[in-house]
C-alpha positions, 0 to 999 in steps of 0.5 A: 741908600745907593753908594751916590747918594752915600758919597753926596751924604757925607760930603754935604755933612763934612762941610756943614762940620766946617761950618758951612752955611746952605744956601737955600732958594732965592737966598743968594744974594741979588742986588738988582731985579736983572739978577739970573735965577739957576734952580733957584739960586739968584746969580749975583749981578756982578756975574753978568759981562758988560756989552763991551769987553776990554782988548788985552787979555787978563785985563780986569773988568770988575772986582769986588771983595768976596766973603769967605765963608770958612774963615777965622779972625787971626792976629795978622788977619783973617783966616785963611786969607782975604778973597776978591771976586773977580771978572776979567777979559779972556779970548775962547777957541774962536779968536773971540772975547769972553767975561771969565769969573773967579777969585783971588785970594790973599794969604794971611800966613807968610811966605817962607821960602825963597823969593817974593809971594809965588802965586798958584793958579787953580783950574777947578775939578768938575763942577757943572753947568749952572752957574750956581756951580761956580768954584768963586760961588763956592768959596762964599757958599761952600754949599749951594743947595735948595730943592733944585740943586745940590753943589759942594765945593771940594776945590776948598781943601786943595786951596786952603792947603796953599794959603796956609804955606803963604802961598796966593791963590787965584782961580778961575770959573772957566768961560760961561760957568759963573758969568751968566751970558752963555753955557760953560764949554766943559772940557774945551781945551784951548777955552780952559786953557785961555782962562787959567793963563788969563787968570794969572794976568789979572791976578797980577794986576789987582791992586794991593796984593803982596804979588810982584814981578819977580812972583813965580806962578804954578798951575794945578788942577785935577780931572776937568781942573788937570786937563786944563792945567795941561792944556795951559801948560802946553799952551803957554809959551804961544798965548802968554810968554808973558806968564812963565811958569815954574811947574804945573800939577795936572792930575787925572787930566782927560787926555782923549775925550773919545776914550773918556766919553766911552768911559763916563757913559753909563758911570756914576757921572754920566751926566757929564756927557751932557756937558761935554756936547752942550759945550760942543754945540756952543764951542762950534754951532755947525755940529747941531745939525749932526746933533739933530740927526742923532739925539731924539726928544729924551736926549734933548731934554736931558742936554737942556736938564743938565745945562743948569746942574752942578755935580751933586744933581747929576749924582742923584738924576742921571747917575748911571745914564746910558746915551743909548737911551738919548739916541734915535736909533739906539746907538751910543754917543761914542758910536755916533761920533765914530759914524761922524767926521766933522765929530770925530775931527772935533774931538781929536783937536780937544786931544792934549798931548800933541804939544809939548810944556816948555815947564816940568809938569807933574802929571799923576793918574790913579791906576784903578781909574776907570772914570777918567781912564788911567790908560789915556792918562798915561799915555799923556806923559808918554807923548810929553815925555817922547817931546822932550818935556820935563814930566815927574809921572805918578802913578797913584796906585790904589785898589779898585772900589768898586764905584767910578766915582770913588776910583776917580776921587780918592787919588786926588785926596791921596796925592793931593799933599805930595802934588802940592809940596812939588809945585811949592818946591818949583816954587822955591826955585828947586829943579824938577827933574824928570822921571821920563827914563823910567816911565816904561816900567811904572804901570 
């Protein structure tokens, strides 16, 4: 069995150890025939956007209780907390209006530390582009597989680790991975960005949470979750002062696409390359005409394959999958974008770094990573740290293992507890500090 398939074995067995109930084709719940159909899974409807979206950002559309499906009864109330599926109204890249979809989740256990309930606001990991991936889908469906799809909700560790210190969860799906009217813009940073801050605001005003005005709010997320928590952080202050934040995590975070995009091709997940220009393509329609010059039948196909994959179908497809072999002239996606201003320009407004976080953010990266480059990573926390921001920089030191993959994972479950003690602590109203003096002698 190669080292994917293993890793996808093991992740599918953990969760059924929990509990975990799979979803088989069609089996997801649909309440009407209008109901989107992703490799089999019915998209409940309350995923599809009205015609007409509210004005104001964060503004709730829908909500609607969300059934947990790793939960136990408890004397105060379920374990760990009670879930609402939410629908709410952000603004992406282009100034316009967008339906984002997530969660929020009520903790069951009590808040000790200092102050009112805080609320930490969690910007998923790498999930796909079907909207059967979504983290909310996950949280009721922890395993979405059928015949067509294979989808594994690991967000759930870091998620319940915080309801289980009192603290309130919200998450978001980001725009278009979840609500059904257009494709995800994977690894947009200003889109990713918009709906974690907007994903605040709604959570703020849904009815009946122990949430209050004097709440702190943190951000955290890894890989494609860590960029956006730091393209949330830098972009605060302009697009929602009304947010403030005590701390943000971003661990892993793709920093420079150019380097990252050189990286996954050929990897474990190269499938993700797919993502990355199907979200181009939807961020910015002029590109598709560099798009069509460059990329032949096979690459085109595999783009509309992969529209509708979640991580573990791009593990068993298109694992190690080279763009050389999606181009008409046999040239790499990187090259391709080094040969094209208008791709090149793209790609350097997606560069974090050029603003700096007005909140200490914590910015972890494990050395051996070579799927999200630990290089460009690090020099992240360079070009903060060079602003004046407030950076506590954690270099997650662990040998390589040989895969990508795992060299990428396993800092997120290394650090993952010390990631989240430190914004429970900015929670608390503890002062972060900053390691930026020394962060020409940490590797």
């Amino acid at each position: 069995m190669p080292a994917p398939t293993r890793l996808l074995a093991a992740a599918v067995t953990a969760a059924a150890c929990l509990g975990t109930a799979a979803v088989p084709a069609g089996a997801a719940e649909s309440d009407a025939a209008d109901a989107v159909v992703s490799r089999g899974i019915a998209i409940p409807t309350f995923y599809n956007p009205p015609a007409t979206l509210p004005a104001a950002d964060g503004t709730l559309v829908r909500s609607e209780p969300l059934p947990l499906a790793l939960s136990l009864p408890g004397i105060g109330g379920p374990l760990p907390g009670r879930a609402t599926r939410l629908m709410y109204k952000s603004t992406d890249g282009n100034g316009r209006p967008v339906a984002v979809t997530g969660a929020y989740i009520e903790p069951t256990a009590r808040w000790k530390g200092s102050g009112a309930r805080p609320l930490i606001a969690v910007a998923p990991g790498t999930m796909g582009q079907g909207d059967q991936c979504s983290a909310s889908f996950n949280l009721q469906h922890p395993v979405v597989v059928n015949t067509q799809t294979l989808s594994v909700g690991y967000e759930i560790l870091a998620i319940y680790r915080m309801l289980a210190r009192g603290i309130a969860v919200v998450v978001t799906d980001y725009a278009g991975l979840g609500a059904t009217d257009r494709l995800h813009t994977y690894v947009n940073r200003v889109d990713e960005a918009h709906a974690v801050l907007d994903a605040v605001r709604a959570a703020r005003s849904l009815p009946g949470t122990s949430l209050s005005a004097d709440s702190r709010v943190a951000l955290y997320g890894y890989s494609q979750g860590g960029g956006a928590a730091a393209a949330a952080a830098e972009l605060q202050p302009s697009y929602a002062p009304d947010v403030t934040l005590a701390g943000s995590y971003a661990g892993a975070p793709p920093a420079d696409l150019t380097a990252v995009t050189r990286a996954i091709d050929g990897s474990d997940l190269a499938g993700a390359l797919a993502w990355s220009v199907n979200g181009f393509l939807q961020s910015d329609p002029e590109l598709k005409a560099i798009a069509d010059a460059h990329l032949s039948a096979k690459g085109w196909k595999a783009l509309d394959d992969l529209s509708s994959m979640c991580v573990g179908d791009a593990l068993l497809s298109y694992n190690s999958a080279r763009s050389t072999s999606w181009t008409k002239d046999g040239r790499s996606l990187n090259d391709v974008i080094a040969s094209e201003p208008a791709l090149k320009a793209f790609l350097d407004d997606q560069r974090l770094g050029t603003i700096a976080p007005a909140s200490p953010v914590r910015l972890a990266t494990g050395t051996a990573d070579n799927l999200v480059p630990h290089a460009q990573a690090r020099s992240l926390a360079v070009a903060w740290c060079a602003k004046g921001a407030d950076v506590t920089y954690k270099p997650v030191i662990l040998p390589g293992l040989g895969r990508a993959l795992l060299n990428h994972m396993t800092p997120l479950l290394a650090d993952q507890g010390s990631a989240i003690s430190w914004l429970t602590d900015r929670l608390n109203g503890k002062p972060a500090g900053s390691n930026c003096s020394t962060l020409p002698l940490r590797p």
